[in-house]
ZADO-1210 file (C-alpha; in nm, 4 decimals, padded with zeros to 6 digits):
<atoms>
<atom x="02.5473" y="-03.8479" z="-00.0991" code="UNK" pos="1"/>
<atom x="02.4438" y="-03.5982" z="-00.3889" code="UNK" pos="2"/>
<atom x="02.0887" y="-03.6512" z="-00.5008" code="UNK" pos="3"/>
<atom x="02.0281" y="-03.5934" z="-00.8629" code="UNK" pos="4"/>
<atom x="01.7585" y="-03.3809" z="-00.9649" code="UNK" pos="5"/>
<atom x="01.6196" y="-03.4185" z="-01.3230" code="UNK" pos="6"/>
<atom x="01.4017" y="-03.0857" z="-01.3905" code="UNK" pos="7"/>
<atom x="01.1482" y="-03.0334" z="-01.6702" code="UNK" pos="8"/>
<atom x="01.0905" y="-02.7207" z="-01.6864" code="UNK" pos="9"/>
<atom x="01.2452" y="-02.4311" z="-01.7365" code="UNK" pos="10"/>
<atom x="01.4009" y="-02.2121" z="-01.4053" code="UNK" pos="11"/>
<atom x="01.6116" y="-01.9224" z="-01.4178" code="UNK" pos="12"/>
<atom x="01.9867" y="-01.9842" z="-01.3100" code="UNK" pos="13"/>
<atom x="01.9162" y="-01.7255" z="-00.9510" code="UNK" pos="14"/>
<atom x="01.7019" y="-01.9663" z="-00.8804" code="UNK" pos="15"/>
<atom x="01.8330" y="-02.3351" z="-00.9645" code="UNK" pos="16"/>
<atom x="02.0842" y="-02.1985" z="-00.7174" code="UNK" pos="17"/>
<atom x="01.8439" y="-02.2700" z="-00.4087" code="UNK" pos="18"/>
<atom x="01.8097" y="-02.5884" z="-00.5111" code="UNK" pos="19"/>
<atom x="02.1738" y="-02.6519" z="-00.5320" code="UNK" pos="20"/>
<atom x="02.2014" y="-02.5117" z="-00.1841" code="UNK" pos="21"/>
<atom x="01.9794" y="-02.8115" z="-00.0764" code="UNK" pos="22"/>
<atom x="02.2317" y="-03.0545" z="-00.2347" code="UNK" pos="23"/>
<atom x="02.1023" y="-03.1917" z="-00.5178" code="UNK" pos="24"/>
<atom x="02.3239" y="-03.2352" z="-00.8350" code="UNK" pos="25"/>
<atom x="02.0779" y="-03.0920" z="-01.1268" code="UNK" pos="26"/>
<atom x="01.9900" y="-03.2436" z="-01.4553" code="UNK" pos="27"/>
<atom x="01.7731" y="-03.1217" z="-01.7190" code="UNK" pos="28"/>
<atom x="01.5562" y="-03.1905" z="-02.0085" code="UNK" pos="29"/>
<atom x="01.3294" y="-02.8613" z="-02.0880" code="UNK" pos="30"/>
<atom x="01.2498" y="-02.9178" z="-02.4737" code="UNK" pos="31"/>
<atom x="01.0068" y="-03.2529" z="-02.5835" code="UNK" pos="32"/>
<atom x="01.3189" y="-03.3899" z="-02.7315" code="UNK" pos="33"/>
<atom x="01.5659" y="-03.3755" z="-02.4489" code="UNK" pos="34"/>
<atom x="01.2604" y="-03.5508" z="-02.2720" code="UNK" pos="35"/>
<atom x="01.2432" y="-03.7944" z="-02.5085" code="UNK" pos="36"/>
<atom x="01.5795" y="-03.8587" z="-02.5595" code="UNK" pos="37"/>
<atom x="01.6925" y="-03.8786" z="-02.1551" code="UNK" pos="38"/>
<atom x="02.0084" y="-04.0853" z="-02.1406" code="UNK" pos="39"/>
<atom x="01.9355" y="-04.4700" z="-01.9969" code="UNK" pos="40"/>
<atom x="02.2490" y="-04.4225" z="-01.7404" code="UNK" pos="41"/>
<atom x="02.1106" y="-04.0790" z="-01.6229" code="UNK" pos="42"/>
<atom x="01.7498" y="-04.2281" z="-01.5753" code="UNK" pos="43"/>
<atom x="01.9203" y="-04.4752" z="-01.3698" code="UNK" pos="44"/>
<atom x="01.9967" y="-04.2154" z="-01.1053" code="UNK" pos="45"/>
<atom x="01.7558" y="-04.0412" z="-01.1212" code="UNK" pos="46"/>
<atom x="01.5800" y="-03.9572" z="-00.7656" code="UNK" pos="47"/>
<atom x="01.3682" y="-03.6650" z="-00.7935" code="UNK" pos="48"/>
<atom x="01.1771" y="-03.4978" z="-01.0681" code="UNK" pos="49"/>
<atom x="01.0548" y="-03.1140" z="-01.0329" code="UNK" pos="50"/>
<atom x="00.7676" y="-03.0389" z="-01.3309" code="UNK" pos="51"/>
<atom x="00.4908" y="-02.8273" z="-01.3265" code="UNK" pos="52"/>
<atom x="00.1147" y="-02.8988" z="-01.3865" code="UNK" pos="53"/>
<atom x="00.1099" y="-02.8755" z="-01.7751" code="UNK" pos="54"/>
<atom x="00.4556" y="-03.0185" z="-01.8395" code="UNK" pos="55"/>
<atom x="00.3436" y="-03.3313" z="-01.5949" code="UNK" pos="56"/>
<atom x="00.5108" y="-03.6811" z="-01.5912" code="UNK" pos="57"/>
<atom x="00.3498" y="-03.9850" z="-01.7492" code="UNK" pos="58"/>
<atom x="00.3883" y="-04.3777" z="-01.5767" code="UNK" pos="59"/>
<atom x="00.6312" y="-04.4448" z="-01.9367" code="UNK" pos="60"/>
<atom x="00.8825" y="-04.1961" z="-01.7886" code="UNK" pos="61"/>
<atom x="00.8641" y="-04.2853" z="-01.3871" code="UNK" pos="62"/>
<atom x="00.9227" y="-04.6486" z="-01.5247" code="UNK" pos="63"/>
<atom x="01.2503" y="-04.5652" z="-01.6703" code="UNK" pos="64"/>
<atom x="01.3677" y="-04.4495" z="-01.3205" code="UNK" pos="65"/>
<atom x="01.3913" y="-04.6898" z="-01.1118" code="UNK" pos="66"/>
<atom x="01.5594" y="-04.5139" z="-00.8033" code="UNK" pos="67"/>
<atom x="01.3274" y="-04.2142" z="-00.8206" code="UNK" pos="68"/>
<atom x="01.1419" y="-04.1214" z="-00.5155" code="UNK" pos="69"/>
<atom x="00.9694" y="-03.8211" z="-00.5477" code="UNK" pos="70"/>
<atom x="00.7726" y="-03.5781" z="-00.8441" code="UNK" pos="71"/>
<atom x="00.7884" y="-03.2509" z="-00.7288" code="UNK" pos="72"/>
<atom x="00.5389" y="-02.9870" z="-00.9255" code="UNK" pos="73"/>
<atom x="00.6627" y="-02.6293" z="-00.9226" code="UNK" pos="74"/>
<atom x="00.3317" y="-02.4062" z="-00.8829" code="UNK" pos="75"/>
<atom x="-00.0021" y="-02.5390" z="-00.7613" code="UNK" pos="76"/>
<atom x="-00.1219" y="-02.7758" z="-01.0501" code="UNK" pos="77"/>
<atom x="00.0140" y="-03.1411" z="-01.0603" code="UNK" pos="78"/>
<atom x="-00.2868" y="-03.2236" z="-01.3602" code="UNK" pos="79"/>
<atom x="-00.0539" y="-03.3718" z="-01.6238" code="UNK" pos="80"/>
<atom x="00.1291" y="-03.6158" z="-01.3407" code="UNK" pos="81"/>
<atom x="00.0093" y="-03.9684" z="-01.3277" code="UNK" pos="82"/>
<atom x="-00.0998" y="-04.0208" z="-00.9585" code="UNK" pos="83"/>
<atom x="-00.2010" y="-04.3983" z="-01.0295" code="UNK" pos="84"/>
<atom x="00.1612" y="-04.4725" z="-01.1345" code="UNK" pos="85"/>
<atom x="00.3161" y="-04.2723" z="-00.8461" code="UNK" pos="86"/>
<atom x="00.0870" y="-04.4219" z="-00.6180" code="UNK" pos="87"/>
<atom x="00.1525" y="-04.7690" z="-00.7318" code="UNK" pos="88"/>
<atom x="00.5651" y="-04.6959" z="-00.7545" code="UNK" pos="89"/>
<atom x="00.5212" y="-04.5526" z="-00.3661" code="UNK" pos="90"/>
<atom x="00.6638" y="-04.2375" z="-00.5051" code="UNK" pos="91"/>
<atom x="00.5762" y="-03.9218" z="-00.3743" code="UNK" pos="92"/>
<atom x="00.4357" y="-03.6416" z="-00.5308" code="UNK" pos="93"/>
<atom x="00.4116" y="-03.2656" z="-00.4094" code="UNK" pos="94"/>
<atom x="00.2808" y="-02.9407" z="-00.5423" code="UNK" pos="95"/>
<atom x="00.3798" y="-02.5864" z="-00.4999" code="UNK" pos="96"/>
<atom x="00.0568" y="-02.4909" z="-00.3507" code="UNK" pos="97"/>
<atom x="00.0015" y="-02.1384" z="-00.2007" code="UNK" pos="98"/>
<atom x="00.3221" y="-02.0442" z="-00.2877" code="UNK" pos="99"/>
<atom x="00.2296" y="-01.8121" z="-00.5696" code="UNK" pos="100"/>
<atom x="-00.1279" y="-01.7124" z="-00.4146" code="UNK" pos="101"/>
<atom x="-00.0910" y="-01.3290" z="-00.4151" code="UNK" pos="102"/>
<atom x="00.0825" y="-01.2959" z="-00.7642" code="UNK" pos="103"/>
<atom x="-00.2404" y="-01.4408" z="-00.8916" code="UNK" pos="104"/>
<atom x="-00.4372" y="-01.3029" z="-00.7053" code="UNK" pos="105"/>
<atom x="-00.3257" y="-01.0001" z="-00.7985" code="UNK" pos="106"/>
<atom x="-00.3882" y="-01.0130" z="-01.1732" code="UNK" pos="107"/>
<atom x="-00.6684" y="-01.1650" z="-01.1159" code="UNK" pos="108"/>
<atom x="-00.7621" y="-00.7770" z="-01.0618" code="UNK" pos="109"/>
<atom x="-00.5274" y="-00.6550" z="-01.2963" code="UNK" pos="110"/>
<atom x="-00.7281" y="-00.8889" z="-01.5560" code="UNK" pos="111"/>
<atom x="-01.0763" y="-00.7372" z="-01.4391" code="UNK" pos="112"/>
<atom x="-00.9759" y="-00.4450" z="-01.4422" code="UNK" pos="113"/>
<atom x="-00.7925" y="-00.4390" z="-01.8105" code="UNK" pos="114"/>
<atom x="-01.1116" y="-00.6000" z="-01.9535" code="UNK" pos="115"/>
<atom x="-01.3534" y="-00.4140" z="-01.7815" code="UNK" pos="116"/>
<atom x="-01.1841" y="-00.0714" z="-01.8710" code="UNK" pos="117"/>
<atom x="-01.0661" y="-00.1375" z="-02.1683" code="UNK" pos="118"/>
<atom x="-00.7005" y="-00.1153" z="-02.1059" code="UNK" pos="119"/>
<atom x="-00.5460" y="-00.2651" z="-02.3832" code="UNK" pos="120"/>
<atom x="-00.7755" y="-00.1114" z="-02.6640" code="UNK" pos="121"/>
<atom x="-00.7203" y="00.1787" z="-02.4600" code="UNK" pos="122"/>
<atom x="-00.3237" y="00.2051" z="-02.5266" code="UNK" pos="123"/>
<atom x="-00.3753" y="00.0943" z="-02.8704" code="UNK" pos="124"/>
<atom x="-00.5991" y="00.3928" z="-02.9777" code="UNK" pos="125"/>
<atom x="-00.3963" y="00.6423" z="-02.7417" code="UNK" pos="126"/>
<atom x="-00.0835" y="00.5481" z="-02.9276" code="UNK" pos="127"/>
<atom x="-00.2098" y="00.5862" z="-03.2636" code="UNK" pos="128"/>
<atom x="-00.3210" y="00.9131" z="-03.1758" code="UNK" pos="129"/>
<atom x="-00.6780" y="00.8657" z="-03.1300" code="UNK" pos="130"/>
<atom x="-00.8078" y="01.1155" z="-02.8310" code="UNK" pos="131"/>
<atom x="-01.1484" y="01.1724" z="-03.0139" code="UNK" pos="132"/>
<atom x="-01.4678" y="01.0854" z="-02.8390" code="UNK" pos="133"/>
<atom x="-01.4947" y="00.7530" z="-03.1145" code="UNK" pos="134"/>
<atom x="-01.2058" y="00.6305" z="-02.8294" code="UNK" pos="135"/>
<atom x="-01.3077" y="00.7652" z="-02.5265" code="UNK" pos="136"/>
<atom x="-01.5955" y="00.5378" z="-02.4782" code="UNK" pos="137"/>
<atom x="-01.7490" y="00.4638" z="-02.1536" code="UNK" pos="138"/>
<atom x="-01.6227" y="00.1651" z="-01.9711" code="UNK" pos="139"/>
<atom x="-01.7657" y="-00.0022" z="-01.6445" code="UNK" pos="140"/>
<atom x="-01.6177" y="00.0188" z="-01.2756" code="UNK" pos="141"/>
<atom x="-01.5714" y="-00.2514" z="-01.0721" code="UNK" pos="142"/>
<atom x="-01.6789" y="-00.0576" z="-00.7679" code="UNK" pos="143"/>
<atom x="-02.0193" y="-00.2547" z="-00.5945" code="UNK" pos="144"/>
<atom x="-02.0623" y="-00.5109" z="-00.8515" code="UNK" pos="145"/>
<atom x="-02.0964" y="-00.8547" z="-00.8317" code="UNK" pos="146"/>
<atom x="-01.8114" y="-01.0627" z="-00.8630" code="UNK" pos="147"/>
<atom x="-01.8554" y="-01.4565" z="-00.8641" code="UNK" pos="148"/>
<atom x="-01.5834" y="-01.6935" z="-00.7469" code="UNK" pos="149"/>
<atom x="-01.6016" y="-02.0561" z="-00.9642" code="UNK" pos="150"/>
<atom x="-01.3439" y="-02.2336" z="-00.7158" code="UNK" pos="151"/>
<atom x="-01.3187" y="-02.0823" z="-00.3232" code="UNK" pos="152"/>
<atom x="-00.9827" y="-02.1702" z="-00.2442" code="UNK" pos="153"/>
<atom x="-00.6363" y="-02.0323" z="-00.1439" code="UNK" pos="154"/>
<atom x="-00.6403" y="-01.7853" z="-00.4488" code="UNK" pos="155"/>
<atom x="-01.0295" y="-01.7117" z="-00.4879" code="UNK" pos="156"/>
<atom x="-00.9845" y="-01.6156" z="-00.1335" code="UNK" pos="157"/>
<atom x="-00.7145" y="-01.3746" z="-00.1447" code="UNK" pos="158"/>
<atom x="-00.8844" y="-01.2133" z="-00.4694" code="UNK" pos="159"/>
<atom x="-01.2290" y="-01.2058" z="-00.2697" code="UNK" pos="160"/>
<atom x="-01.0564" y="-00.9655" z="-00.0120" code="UNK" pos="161"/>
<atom x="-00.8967" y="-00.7374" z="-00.2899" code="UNK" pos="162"/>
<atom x="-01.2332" y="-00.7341" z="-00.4313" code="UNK" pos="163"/>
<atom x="-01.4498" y="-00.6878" z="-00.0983" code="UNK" pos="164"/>
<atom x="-01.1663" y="-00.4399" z="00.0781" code="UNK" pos="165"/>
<atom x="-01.0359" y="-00.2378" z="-00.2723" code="UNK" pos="166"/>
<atom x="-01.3716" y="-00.2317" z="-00.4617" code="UNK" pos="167"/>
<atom x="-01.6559" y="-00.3073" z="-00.2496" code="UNK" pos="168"/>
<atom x="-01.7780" y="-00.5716" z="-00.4434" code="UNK" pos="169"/>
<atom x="-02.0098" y="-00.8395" z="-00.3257" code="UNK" pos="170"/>
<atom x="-01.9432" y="-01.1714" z="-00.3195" code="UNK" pos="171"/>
<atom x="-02.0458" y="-01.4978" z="-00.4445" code="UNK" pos="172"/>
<atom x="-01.8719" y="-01.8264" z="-00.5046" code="UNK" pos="173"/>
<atom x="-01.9489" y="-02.1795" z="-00.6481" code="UNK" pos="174"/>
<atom x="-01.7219" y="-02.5049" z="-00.5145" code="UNK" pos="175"/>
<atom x="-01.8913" y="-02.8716" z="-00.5241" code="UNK" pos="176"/>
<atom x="-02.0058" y="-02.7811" z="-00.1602" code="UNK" pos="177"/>
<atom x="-02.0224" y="-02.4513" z="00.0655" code="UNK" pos="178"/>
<atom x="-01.7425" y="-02.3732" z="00.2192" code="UNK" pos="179"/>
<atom x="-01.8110" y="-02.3782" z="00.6452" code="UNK" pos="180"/>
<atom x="-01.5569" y="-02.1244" z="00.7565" code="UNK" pos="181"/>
<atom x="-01.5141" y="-01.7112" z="00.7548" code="UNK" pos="182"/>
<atom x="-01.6939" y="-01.8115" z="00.3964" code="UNK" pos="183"/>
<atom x="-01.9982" y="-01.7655" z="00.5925" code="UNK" pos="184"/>
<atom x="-02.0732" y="-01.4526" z="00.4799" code="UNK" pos="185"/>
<atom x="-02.0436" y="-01.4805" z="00.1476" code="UNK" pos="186"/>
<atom x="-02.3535" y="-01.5879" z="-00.0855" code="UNK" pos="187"/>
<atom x="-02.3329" y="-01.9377" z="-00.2025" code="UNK" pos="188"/>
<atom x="-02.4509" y="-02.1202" z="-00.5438" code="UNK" pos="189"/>
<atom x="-02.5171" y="-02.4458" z="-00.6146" code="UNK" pos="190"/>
<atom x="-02.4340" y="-02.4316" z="-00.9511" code="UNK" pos="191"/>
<atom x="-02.1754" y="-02.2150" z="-01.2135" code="UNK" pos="192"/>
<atom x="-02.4773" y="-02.1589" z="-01.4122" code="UNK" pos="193"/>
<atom x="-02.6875" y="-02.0149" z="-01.1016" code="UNK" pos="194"/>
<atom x="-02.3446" y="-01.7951" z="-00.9832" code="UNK" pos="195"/>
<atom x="-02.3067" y="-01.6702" z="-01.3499" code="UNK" pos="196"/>
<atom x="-02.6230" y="-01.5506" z="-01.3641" code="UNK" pos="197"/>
<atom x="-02.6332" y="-01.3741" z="-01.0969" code="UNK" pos="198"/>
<atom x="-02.2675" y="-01.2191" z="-01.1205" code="UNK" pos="199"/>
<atom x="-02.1157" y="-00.9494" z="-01.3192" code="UNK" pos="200"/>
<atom x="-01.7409" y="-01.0891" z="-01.3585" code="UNK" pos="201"/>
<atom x="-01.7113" y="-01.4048" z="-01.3077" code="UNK" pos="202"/>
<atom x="-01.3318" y="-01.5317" z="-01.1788" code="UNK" pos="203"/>
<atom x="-01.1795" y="-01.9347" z="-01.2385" code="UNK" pos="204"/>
<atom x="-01.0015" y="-01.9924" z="-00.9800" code="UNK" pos="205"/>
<atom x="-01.0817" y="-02.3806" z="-00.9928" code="UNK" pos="206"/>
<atom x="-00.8305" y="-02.7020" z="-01.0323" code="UNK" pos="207"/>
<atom x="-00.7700" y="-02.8356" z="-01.3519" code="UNK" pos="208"/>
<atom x="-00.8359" y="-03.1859" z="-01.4664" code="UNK" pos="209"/>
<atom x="-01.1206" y="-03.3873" z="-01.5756" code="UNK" pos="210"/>
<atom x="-01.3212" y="-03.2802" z="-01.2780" code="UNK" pos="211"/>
<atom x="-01.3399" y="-02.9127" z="-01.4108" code="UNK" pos="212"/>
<atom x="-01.3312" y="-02.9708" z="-01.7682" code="UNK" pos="213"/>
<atom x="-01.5045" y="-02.6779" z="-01.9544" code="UNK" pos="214"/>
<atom x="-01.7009" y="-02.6400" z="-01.6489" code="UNK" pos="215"/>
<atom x="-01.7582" y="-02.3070" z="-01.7883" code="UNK" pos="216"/>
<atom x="-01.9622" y="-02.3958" z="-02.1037" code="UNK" pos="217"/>
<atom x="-02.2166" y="-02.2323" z="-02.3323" code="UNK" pos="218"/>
<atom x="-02.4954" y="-02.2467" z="-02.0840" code="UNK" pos="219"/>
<atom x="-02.2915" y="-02.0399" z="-01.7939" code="UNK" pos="220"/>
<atom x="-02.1481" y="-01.8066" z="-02.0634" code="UNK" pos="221"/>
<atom x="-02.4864" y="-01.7557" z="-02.1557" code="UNK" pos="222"/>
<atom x="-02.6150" y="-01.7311" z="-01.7907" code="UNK" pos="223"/>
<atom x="-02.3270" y="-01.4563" z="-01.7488" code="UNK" pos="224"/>
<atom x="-02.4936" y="-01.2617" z="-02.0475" code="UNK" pos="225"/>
<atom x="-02.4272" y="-00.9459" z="-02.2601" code="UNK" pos="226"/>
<atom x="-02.3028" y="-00.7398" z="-01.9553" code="UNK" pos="227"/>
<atom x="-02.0689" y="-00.9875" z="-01.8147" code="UNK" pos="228"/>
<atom x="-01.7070" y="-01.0635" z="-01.8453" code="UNK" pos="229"/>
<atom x="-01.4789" y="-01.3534" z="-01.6920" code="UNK" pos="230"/>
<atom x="-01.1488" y="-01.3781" z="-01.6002" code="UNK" pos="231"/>
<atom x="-00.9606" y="-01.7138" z="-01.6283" code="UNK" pos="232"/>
<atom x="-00.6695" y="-01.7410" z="-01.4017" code="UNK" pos="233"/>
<atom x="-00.7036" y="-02.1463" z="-01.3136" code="UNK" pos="234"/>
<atom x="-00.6548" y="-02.3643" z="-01.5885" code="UNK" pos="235"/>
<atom x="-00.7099" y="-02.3181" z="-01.9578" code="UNK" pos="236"/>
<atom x="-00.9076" y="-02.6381" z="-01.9554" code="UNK" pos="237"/>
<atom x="-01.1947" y="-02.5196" z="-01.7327" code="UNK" pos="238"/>
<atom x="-01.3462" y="-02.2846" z="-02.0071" code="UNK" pos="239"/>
<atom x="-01.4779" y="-02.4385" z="-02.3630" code="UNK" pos="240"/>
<atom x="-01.2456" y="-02.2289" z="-02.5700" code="UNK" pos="241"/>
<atom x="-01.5311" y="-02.2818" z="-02.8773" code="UNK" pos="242"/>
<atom x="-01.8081" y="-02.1435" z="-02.6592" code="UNK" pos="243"/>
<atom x="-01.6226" y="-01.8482" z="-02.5386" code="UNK" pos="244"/>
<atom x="-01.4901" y="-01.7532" z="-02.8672" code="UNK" pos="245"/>
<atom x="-01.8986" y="-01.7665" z="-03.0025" code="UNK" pos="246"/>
<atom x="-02.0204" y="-01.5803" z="-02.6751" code="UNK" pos="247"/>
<atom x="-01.7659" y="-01.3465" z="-02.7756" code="UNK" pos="248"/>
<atom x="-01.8379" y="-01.2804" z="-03.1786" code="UNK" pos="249"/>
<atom x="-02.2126" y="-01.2619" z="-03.0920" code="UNK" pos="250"/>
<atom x="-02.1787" y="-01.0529" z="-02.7495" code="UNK" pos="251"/>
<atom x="-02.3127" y="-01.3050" z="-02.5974" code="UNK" pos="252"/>
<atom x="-02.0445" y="-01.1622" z="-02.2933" code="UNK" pos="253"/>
<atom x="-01.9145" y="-00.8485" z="-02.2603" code="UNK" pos="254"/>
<atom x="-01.5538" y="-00.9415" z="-02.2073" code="UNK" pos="255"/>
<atom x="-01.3319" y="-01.1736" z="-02.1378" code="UNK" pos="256"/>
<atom x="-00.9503" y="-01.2189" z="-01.9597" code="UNK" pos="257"/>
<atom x="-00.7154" y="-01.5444" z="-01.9716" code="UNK" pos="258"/>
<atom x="-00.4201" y="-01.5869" z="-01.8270" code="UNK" pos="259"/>
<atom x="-00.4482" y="-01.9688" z="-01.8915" code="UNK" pos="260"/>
<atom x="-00.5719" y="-02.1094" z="-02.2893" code="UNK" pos="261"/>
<atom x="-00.6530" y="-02.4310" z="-02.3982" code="UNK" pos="262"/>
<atom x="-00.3771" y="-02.6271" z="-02.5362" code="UNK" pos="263"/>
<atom x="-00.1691" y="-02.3867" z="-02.4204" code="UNK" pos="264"/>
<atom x="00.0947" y="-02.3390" z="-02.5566" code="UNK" pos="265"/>
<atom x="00.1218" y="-02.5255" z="-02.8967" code="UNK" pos="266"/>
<atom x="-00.2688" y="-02.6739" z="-02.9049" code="UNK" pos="267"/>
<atom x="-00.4409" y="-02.3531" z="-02.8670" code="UNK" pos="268"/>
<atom x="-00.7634" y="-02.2618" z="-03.1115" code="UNK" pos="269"/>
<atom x="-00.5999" y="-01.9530" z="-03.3664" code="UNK" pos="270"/>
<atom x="-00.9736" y="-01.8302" z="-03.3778" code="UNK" pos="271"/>
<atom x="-00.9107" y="-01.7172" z="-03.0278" code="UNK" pos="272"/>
<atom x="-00.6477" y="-01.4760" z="-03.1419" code="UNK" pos="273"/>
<atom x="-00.9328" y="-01.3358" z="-03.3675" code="UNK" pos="274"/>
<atom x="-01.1919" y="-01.2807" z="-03.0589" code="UNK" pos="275"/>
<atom x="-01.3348" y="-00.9733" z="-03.0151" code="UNK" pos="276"/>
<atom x="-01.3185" y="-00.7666" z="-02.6155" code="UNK" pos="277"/>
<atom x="-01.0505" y="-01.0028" z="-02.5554" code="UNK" pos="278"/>
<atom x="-00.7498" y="-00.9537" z="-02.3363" code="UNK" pos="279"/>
<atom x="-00.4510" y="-01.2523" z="-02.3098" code="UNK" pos="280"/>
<atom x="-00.1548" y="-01.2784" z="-02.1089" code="UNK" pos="281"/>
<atom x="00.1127" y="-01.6121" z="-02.1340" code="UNK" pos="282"/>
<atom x="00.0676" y="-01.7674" z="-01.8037" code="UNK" pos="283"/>
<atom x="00.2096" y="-01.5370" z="-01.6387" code="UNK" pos="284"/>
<atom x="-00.0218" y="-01.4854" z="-01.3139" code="UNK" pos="285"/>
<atom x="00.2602" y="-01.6601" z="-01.1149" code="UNK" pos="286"/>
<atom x="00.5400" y="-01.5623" z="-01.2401" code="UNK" pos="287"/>
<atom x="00.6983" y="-01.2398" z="-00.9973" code="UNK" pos="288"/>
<atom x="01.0138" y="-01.2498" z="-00.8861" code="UNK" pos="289"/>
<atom x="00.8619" y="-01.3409" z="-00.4824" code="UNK" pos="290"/>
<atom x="00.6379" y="-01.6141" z="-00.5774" code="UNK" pos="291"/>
<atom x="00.9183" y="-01.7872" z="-00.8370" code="UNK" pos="292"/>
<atom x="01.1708" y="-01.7460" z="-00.5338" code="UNK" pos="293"/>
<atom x="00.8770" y="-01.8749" z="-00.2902" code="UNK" pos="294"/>
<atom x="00.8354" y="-02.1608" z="-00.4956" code="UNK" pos="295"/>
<atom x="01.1113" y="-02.3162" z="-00.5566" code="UNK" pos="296"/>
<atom x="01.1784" y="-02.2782" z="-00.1909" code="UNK" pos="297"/>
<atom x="00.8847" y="-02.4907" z="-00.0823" code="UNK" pos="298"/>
<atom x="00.9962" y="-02.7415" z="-00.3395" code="UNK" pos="299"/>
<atom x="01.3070" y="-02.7738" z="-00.2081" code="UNK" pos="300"/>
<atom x="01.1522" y="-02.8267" z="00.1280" code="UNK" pos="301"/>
<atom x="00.9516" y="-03.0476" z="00.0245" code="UNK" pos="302"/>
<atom x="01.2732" y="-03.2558" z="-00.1711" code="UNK" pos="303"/>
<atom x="01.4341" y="-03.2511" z="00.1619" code="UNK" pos="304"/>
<atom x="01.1864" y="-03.3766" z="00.3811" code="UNK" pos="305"/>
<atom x="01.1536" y="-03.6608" z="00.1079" code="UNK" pos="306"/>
<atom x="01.5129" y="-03.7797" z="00.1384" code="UNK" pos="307"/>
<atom x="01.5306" y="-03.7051" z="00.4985" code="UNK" pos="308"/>
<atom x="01.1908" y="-03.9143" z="00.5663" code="UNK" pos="309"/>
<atom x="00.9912" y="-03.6382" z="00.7076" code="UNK" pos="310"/>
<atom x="00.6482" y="-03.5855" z="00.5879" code="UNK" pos="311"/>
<atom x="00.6309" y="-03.3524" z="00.2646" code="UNK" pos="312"/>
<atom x="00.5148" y="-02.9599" z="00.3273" code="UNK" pos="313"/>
<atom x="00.2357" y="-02.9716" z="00.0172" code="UNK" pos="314"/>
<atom x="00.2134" y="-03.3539" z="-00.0489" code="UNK" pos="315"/>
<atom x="-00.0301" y="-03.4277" z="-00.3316" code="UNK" pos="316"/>
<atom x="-00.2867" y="-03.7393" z="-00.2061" code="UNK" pos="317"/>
<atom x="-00.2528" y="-04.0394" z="-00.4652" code="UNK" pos="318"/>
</atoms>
């Protein structure tokens, strides 16, 4: 029998094809109102969901489903899903961890390197013309600084060997305890305040969710200081938005790169726009051609383990 697959989010048509390879009969509902306004007979047959972390899916919604069996989050967050309701329903939920690790983790660099060198004002200036010495100012390397990890895990360890092997940086990382593997030889801090201050670019690679909410504050941006610049390629959640856009006004850092905002993308702070030694992207650490394609693989897998009662590749504890 043809499972039916009610997806979220929006997926390129190359791609939606691996999932109809796995056998499920597709369904969607992208915009808020197609959400919304999900047919009673279709949420009847529903059985699986695929979302992502920001998109989510709220207890209201699994409730109208009453055959579904499994929430399956494309990418690593699941923040937005209700785990409670899941948990309570007995339906499973997975993630798309580690299947996008090395897009991020490559711009990760491309973002420290953009905001440390200037890249964007950089094009700006050369295409306007501008080869005077007023634009050619000097910029900072990232060769044998200090780069601080906020979050040591699948990605902060694939951008800690770019950093280590490409630039020679050395390494320090914050998680809620030290990590007691090949970590070893990396220096540990007990706080983000104490790894700020110590670092020159500091890198969010942490979870989102209420556990990490603006865990980068005022006092770390602070603690990072006039000379330092962070990168943000977790969640837009982890860094207080208001206290980046001050530290930035009143050089209070010397930089800053997001992949990830605040309310992205319809709640998001206009001031932001308005920031000064400030370099944005759309979300798009993830999105290359291998880790989309990797992706929605695993979630397939995972969709077919589900309905074939095997346990889940990346299942998401409750």
């Amino acid at each position: 029998m043809q499972r039916q697959l009610l997806i979220l989010i929006e997926i390129k048509q190359t791609y939606l094809s691996l999932l109809e390879e796995a056998g499920f009969q597709l369904h969607f509902a992208v915009t808020p109102a197609e959400r919304a306004g999900v047919p009673a007979a279709l949420a009847a047959t529903v059985d699986a969901v695929l979302t992502n972390g920001s998109t989510g899916f709220d207890a209201h919604e699994m409730a109208a489903m009453p055959r579904l069996r499994i929430v399956c989050a494309l990418g690593a967050g699941y923040e937005k899903i209700d785990l409670a309701a899941a948990r309570a329903r007995g339906i499973a939920v997975c993630n798309g961890r580690g299947a996008n690790d090395a897009s991020v983790a490559d711009h990760a660099l491309a973002l420290l390197l953009a905001a440390a060198r200037g890249i964007v004002h950089g094009d700006e200036v050369a295409r306007q013309g501008n080869w005077g010495a007023s634009a050619r100012i000097e910029r900072p390397t990232l060769h044998g600084k200090r780069l601080g990890i906020l979050g040591l895990g699948t990605i902060g360890r694939q951008v800690v060997r770019r950093a280590a092997g490409g630039f020679d940086m050395e390494i320090g990382y914050h998680n809620r305890r030290p990590v007691a593997d090949d970590a070893g030889d990396l220096a540990y801090f007990d706080s983000p305040a104490a790894l700020a201050s110590w670092a020159d670019f500091l890198v969010v690679a942490t979870p989102g969710g209420a556990a990490t909410h603006h865990l980068v504050d005022a006092a770390v941006l602070a603690a990072l200081g006039p000379r330092g610049f962070l990168v943000n390629i977790a969640r837009g959640s982890v860094v207080d938005t208001q206290a980046l856009i001050a530290a930035l006004h009143a050089g209070g850092i010397a930089g800053a790169a997001l992949d990830v905002v605040e309310g992205e993308p319809d709640g998001m702070t206009p001031a932001l726009f308005q920031a000064p030694n400030l370099t944005l992207t759309p979300h798009i650490a993830g999105r290359s051609p291998e880790a989309i394609a990797a992706t929605v693989k695993l979630a397939a897998a995972n969709l077919l383990a589900c309905f074939e009662d095997r346990p889940l590749v990346t299942p998401v504890a409750g």
